[in-house]
TORPA-4810 file (N, C-alpha, C, O; in nm, 3 decimals):
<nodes>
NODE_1_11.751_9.534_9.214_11.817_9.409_9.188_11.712_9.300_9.173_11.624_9.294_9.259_X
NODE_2_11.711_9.221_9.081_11.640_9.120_9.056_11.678_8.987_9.117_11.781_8.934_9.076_X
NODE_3_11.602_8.921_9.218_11.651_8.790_9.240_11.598_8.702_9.166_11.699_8.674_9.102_X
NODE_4_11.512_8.629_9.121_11.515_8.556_8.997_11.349_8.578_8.979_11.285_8.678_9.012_X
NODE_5_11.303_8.461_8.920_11.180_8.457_8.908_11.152_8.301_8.938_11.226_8.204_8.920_X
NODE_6_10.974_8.307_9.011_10.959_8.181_9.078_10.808_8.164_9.098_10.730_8.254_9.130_X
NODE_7_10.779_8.035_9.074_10.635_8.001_9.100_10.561_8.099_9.228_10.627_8.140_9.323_X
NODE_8_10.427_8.125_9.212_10.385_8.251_9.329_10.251_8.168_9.297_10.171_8.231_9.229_X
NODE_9_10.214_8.048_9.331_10.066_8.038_9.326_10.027_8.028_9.446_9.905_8.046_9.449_X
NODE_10_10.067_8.008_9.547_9.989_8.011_9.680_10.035_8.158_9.761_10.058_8.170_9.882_X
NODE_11_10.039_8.248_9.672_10.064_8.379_9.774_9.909_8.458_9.766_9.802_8.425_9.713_X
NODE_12_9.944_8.560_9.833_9.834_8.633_9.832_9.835_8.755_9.780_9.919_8.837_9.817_X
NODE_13_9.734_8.785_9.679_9.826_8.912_9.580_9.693_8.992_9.604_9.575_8.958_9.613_X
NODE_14_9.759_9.113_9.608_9.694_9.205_9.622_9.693_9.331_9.434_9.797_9.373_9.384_X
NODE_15_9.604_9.348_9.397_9.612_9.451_9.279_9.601_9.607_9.333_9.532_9.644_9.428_X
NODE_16_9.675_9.682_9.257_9.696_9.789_9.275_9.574_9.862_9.302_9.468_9.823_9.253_X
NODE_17_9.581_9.973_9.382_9.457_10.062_9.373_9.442_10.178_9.280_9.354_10.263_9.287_X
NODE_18_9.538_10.172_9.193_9.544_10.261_9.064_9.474_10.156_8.929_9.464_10.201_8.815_X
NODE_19_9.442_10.051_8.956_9.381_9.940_8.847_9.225_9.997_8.826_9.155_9.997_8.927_X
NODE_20_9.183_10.032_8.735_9.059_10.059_8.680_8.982_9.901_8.697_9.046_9.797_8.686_X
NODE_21_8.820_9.909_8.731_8.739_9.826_8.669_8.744_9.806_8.545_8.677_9.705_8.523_X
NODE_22_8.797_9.855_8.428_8.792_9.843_8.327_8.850_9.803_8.201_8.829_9.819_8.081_X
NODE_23_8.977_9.711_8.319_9.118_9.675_8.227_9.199_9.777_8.171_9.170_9.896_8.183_X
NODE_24_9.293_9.737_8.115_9.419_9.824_8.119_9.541_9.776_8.191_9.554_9.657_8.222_X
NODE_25_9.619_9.857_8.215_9.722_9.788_8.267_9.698_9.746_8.407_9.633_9.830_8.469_X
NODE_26_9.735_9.630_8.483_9.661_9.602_8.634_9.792_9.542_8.677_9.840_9.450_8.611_X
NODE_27_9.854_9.591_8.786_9.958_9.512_8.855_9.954_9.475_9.005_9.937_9.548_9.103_X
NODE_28_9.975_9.330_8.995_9.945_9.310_9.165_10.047_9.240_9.211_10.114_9.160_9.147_X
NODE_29_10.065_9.279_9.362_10.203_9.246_9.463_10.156_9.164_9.556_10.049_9.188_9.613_X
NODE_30_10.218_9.076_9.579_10.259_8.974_9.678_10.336_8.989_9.779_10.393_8.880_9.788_X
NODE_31_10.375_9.059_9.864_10.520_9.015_9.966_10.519_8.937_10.035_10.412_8.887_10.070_X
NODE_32_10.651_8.890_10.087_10.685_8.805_10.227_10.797_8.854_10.230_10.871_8.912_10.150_X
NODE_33_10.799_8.815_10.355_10.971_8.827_10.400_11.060_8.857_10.335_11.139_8.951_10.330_X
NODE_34_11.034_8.725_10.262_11.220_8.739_10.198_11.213_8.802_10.030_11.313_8.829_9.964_X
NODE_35_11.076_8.814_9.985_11.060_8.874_9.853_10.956_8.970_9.860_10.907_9.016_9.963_X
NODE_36_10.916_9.004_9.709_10.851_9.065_9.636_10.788_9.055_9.547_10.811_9.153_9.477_X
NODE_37_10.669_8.953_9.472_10.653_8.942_9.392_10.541_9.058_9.313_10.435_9.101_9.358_X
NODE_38_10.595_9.083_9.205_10.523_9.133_9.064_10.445_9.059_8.970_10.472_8.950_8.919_X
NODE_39_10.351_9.128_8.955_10.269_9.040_8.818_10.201_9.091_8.740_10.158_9.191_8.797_X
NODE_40_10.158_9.087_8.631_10.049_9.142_8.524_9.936_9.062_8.562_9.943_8.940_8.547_X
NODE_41_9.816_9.126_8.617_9.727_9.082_8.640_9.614_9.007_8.551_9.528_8.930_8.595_X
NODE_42_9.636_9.055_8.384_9.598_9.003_8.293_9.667_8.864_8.236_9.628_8.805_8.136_X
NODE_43_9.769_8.827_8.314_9.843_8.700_8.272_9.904_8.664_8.362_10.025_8.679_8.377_X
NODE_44_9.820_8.603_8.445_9.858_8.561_8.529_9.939_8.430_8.593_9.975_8.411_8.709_X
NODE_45_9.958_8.338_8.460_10.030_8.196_8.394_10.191_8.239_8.400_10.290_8.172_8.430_X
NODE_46_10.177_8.393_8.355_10.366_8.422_8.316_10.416_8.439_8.496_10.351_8.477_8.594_X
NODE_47_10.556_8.393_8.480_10.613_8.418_8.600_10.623_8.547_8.611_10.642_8.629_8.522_X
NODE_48_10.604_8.572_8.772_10.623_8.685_8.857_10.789_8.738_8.839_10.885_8.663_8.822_X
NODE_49_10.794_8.857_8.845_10.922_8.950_8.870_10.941_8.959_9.053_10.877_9.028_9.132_X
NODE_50_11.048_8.867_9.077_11.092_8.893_9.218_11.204_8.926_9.286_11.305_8.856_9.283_X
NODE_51_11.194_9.038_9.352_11.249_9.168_9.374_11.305_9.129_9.561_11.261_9.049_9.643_X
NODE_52_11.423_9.237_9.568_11.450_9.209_9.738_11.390_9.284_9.801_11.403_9.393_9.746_X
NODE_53_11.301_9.298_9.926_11.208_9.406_9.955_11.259_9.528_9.961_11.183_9.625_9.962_X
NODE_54_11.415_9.544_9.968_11.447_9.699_9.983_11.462_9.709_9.833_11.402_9.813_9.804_X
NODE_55_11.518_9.648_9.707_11.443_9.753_9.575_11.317_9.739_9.584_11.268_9.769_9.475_X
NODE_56_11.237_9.707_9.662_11.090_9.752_9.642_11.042_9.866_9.671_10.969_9.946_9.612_X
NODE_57_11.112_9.863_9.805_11.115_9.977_9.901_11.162_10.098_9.843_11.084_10.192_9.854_X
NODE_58_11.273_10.121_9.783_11.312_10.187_9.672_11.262_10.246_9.566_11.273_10.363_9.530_X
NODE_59_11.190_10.130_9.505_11.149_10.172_9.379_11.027_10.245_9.401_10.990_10.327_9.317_X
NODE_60_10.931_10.213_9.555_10.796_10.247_9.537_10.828_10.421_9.625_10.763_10.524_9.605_X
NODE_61_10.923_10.407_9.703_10.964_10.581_9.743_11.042_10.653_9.619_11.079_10.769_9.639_X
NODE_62_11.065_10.608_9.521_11.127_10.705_9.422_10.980_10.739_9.296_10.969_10.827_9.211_X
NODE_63_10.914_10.658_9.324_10.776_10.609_9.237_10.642_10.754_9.291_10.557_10.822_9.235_X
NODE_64_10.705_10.733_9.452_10.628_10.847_9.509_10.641_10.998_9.468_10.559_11.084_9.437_X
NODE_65_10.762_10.997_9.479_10.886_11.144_9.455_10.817_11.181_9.294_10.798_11.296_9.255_X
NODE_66_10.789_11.071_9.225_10.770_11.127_9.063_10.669_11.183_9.049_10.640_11.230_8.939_X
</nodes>
């Protein structure tokens, strides 16, 4: 479920550990509490995709399973 999308400049984002030194696709997460934020690490201007932590929770145990 998507809760909307929203300014994320003072969070703390972490990039994936599947992100190459070398560019390509790079995605980095933010949580708190009450969200989830998503981002393309190469554009980092576009708003974040923010998520409720249990579809996160969700998405990243079905993400595992694949």
């Amino acid at each position: 479920m998507i809760m909307m999308q929203t300014t994320t400049d003072r969070l703390a984002w972490v990039k994936s550990s599947y992100s190459g030194g070398a560019g390509g696709e790079c995605v980095e997460v933010a949580a708190t509490e009450a969200a989830v934020h998503v981002r393309d690490s190469k554009d980092t201007a576009r708003e974040a995709l923010t998520v409720a932590p249990a579809a996160w929770s969700a998405f990243v145990d079905f993400a595992r399973r694949a």
